[in-house]
N, C-alpha and C positions, 0 to 999 in steps of 0.2 A: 379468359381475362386474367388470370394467376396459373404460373405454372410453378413448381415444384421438380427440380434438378438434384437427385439423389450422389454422391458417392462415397467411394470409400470402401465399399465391399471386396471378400475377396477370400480365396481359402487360407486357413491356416490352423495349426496344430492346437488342440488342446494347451491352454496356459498361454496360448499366444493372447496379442494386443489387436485392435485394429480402431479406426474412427473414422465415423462416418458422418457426411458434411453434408448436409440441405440448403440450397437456397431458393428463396421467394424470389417471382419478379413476375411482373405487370400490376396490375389493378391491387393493388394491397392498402386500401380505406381499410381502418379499423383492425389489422393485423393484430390479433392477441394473443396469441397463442399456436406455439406447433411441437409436435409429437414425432415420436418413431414407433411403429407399429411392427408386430412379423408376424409371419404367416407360413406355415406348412402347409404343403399340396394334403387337403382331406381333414382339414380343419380351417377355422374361424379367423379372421384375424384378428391378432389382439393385442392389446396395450402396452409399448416396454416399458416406455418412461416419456414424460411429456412436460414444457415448461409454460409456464406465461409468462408472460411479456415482462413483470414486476421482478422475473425472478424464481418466482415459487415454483418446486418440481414435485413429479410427483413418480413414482416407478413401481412395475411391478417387483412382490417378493422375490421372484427367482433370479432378479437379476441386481438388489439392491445389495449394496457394498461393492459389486463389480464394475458397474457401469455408471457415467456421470455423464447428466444430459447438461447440455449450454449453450447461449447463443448470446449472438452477434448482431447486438439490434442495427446497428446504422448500417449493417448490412443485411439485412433480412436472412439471415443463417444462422442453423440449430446444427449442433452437433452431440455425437454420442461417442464417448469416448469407452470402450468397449475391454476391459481386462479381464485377467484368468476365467480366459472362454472356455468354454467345454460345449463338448457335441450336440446337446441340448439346445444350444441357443441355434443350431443352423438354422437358416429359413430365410427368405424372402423380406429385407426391411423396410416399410414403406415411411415416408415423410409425408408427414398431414401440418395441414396449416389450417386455423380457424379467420376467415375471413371474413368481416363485417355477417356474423352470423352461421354463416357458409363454409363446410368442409371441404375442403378441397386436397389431392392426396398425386402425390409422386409414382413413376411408374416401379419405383424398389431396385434395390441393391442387395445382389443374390450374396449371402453370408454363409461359410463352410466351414464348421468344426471339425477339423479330423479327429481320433481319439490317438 
């Protein structure tokens, strides 16, 4: 009923840039909210930064002052604008969207830090 189209990802060097773009499509009643998650093979996935719909964002520490989450409401698209990367941040980025209740989550956009 909602699917979740990731991109954006991609390798690149320490201090590089990159942004990466979500968008919603189908059944989206009550769309409030969507996120970008990552995820390392052999851990958890977790929180980067995530918006609502009013606006308000929220990001984890390791990535705040680098990264800026934003979207595109008349187009159902979030984006994460991604600066002075480091190796750290590699990982698997996934786009989640809060839908009438209901999580629903993108299949990720592989992200590559070289040092």
């Amino acid at each position: 009923q909602v699917s979740l189209v990731e991109s954006g990802g991609g390798l690149v060097q320490a201090g590089g840039s990159l942004r990466l773009s979500c968008t919603a499509s189908g059944r989206l009643f009550r769309l409030r909210r969507m996120g970008w998650y990552r995820q390392v093979p052999g851990q958890q996935r977790e929180l980067v930064a995530r918006i609502i719909w009013d606006g308000t964002t929220n990001y984890d520490d390791s990535v705040k002052g680098r990264f800026t989450i934003s979207r595109d409401v008349a187009a159902n698209t979030v984006y994460l604008e991604m600066n002075s990367l480091k190796p750290e941040d590699t990982g698997v980025y996934y786009c989640n969207a809060m839908v009438n209740y209901v999580d629903y989550w993108g299949r990720g956009t592989q992200v590559t830090v070289s040092s």
